[in-house]
MIDOFI-56472 format. One line per 10 residues: number of its first residue (from 0); their letters; for each residue x, y, z of C-alpha. Coordinates in pm, 1 decimal. Example, Ala and Ser with C-alpha at 12.3 -4.5 7.8 and 13.67 -1.06 7.14 Angstrom:
<recs>
0> as> 1230.0,-450.0,780.0  1367.0,-106.0,714.0
</recs>
This chain:
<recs>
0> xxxxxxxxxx> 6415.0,15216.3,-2654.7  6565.9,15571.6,-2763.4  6786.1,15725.0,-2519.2  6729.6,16074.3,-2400.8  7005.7,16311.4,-2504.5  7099.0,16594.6,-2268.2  7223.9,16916.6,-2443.7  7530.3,17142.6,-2167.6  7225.5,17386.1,-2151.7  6957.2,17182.2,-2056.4
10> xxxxxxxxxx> 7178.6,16986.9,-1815.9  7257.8,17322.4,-1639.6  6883.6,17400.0,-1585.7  6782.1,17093.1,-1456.9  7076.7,17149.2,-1188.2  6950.5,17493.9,-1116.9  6628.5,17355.4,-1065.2  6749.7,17121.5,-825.2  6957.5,17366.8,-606.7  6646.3,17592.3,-596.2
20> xxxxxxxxxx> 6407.7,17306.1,-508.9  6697.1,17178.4,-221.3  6697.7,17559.8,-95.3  6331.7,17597.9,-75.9  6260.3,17282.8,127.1  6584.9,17390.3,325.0  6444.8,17725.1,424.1  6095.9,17629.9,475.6  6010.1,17604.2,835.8  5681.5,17427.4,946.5
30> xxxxxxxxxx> 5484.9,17604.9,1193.9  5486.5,17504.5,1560.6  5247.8,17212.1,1681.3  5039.2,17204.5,1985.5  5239.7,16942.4,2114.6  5606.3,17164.2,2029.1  5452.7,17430.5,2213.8  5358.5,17184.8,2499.9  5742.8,17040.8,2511.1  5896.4,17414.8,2536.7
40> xxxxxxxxxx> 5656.5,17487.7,2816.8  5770.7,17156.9,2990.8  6150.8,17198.1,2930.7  6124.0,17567.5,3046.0  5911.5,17426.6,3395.4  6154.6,17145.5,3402.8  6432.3,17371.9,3430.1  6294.2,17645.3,3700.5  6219.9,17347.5,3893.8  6586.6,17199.4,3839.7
50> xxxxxxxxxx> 6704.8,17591.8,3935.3  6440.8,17550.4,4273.4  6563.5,17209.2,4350.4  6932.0,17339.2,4349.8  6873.6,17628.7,4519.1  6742.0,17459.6,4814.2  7026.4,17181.9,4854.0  7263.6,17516.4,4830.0  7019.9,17655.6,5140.7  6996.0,17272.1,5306.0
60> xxxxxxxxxx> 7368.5,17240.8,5287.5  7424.7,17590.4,5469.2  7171.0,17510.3,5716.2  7364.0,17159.2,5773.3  7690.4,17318.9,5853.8  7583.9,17601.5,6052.7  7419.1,17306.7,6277.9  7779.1,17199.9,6310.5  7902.6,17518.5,6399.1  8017.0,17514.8,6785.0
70> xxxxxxxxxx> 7890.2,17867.2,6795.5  7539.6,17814.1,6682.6  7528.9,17489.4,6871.9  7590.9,17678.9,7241.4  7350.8,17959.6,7078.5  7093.2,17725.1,7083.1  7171.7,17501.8,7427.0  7154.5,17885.8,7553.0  6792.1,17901.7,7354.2  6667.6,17584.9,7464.6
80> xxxxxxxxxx> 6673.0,17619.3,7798.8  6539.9,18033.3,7792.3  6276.0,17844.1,7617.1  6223.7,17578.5,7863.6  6183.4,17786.7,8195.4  5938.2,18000.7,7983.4  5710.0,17674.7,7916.2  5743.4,17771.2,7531.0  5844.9,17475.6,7304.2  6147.5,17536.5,7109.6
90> xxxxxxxxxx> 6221.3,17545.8,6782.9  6419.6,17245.3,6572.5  6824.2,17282.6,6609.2  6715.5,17311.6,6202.5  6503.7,17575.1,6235.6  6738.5,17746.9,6472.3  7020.0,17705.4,6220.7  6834.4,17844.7,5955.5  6693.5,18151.3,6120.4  7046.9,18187.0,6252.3
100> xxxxxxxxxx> 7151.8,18277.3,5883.3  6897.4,18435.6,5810.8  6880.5,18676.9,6067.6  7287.3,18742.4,6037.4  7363.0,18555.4,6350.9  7070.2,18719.2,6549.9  7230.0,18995.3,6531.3  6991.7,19332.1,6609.7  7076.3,19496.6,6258.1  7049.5,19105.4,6079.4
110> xxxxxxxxxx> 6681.9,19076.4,6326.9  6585.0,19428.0,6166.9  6630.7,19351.5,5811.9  6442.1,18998.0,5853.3  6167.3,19166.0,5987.3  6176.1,19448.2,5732.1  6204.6,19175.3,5453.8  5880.5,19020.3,5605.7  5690.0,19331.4,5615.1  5755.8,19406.6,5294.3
120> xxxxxxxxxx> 5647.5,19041.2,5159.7  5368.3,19017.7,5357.6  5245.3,19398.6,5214.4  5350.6,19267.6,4873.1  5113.4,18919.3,4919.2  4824.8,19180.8,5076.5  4872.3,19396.0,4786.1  4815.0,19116.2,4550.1  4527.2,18957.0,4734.3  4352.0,19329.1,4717.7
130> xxxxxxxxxx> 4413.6,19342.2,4335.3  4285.0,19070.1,4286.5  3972.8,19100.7,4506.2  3947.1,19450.0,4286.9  3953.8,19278.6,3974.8  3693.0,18976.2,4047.5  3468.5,19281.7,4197.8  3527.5,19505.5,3915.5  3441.4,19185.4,3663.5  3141.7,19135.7,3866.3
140> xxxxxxxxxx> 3004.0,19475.8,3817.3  3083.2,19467.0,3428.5  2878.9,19187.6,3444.2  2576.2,19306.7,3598.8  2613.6,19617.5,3372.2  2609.4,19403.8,3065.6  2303.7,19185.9,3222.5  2103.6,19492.4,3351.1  2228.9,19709.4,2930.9  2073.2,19383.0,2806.2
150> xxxxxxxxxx> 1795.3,19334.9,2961.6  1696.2,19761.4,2885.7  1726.4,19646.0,2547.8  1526.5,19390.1,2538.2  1264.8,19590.9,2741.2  1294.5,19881.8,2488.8  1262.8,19626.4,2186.6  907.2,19477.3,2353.9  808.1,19858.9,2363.5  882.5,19950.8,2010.9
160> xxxxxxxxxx> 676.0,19630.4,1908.9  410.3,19811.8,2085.3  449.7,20148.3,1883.2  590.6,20290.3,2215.4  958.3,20406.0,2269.2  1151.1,20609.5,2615.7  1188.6,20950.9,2601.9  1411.4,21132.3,2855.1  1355.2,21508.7,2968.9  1618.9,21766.8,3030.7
170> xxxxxxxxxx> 1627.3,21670.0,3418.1  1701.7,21314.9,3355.8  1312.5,21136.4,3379.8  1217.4,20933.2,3132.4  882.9,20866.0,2986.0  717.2,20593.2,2770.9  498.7,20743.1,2498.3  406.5,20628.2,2177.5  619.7,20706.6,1871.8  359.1,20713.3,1615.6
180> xxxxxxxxxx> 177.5,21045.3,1707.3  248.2,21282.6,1370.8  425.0,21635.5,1348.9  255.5,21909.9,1417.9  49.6,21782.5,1644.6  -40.1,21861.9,2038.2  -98.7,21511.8,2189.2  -263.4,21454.7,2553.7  -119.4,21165.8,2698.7  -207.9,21009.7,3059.8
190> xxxxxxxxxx> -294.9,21335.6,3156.1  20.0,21517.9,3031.6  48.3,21803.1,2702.6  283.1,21715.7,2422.8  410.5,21844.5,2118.5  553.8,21702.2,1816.6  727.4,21957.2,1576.6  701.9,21979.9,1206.2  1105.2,21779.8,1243.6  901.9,21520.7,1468.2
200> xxxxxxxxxx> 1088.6,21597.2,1787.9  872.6,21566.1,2092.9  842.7,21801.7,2376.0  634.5,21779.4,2683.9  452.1,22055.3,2862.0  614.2,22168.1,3226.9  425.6,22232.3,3534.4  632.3,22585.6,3500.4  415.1,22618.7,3179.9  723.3,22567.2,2947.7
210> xxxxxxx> 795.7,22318.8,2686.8  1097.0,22084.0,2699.8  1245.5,21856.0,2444.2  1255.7,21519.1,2485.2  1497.5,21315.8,2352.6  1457.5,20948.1,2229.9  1683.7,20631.1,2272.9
</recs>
């Protein structure tokens, strides 16, 4: 068996062809997969959920300790029994606890706020629902306009198989008449005059004795 010989210059090109060849398949980045796609969307769900989750031990753990709170606790003894000679049931020392933060203690300005911050979320949640109703009502008419535009068409296709096509007068009437009838021509159609004129448009004969043009789909 001869041995291959390898001149300096052809050594140096094969390297160079090798350092290309490791570049290209270096830089080359495969597009991403269904299944890629599906992972980021789970990580990304995973972690607003891990961000929800950790929010609410933060609010759980507040809520705990203000339960503790010797303030909050007579606050509520104080509530309980209000609540008790009004036959109302009351609320969970939780709940108390809770609204207790919320509110700023129950304190008139910390009770305003809430109730502003409810208003505005429950304006916000009517504000979407109305959108929304818009939108499904505004699909529904597109819908009906693209049943009722195709069914016209179709309509107007069966009448120009007939040798008939509409024709619609200045005042917004329109008329079936045939499309054949030649220019120059006075035509009397279902007891109506018409003219066609030497460029083939049609006009129709008024009760006011005056000819209008008609214009065809």
């Amino acid at each position: 068996m001869t041995a291959t010989r390898h001149t300096p210059l052809a050594a140096a090109a094969a390297l160079m062809v090798c350092l290309l060849t490791a570049g290209a398949v270096s830089a080359y980045q495969p597009p991403p997969s269904i299944a890629s796609l599906q992972a980021s969307i789970s990580q990304s769900m995973g972690s607003l959920n891990q961000r929800l989750a950790a929010n609410q031990l933060r609010i759980n753990g507040m809520v705990r300790q203000k339960m503790q709170d010797p303030r909050v606790r007579a606050g509520y003894a104080q509530y309980v029994a209000r609540a008790q000679r009004a036959g109302v049931q009351p609320q969970s020392l939780a709940s108390y606890s809770y609204n207790y933060l919320a509110t700023g203690g129950y304190s008139r300005q910390g009770m305003a706020i809430y109730r502003a911050n409810e208003a505005s979320n429950q304006a916000k949640i009517a504000s979407a629902t109305a959108d929304l109703r818009s939108a499904q009502a505004a699909r529904g008419q597109a819908q009906l306009g693209m049943q009722q535009g195709f069914s016209n068409n179709q309509a107007e296709f069966g009448r120009l198989l007939r040798g008939t096509s509409t024709y619609t007068a200045p005042n917004g009437g329109t008329q079936v008449l045939p499309h054949t009838w030649q220019a120059n021509t006075f035509q009397q159609y279902q007891g109506r005059q018409y003219f066609v004129d030497q460029s083939g448009q049609y006009h129709a004969l008024g009760n006011d004795g005056y000819w209008y043009a008609l214009s065809s789909r």
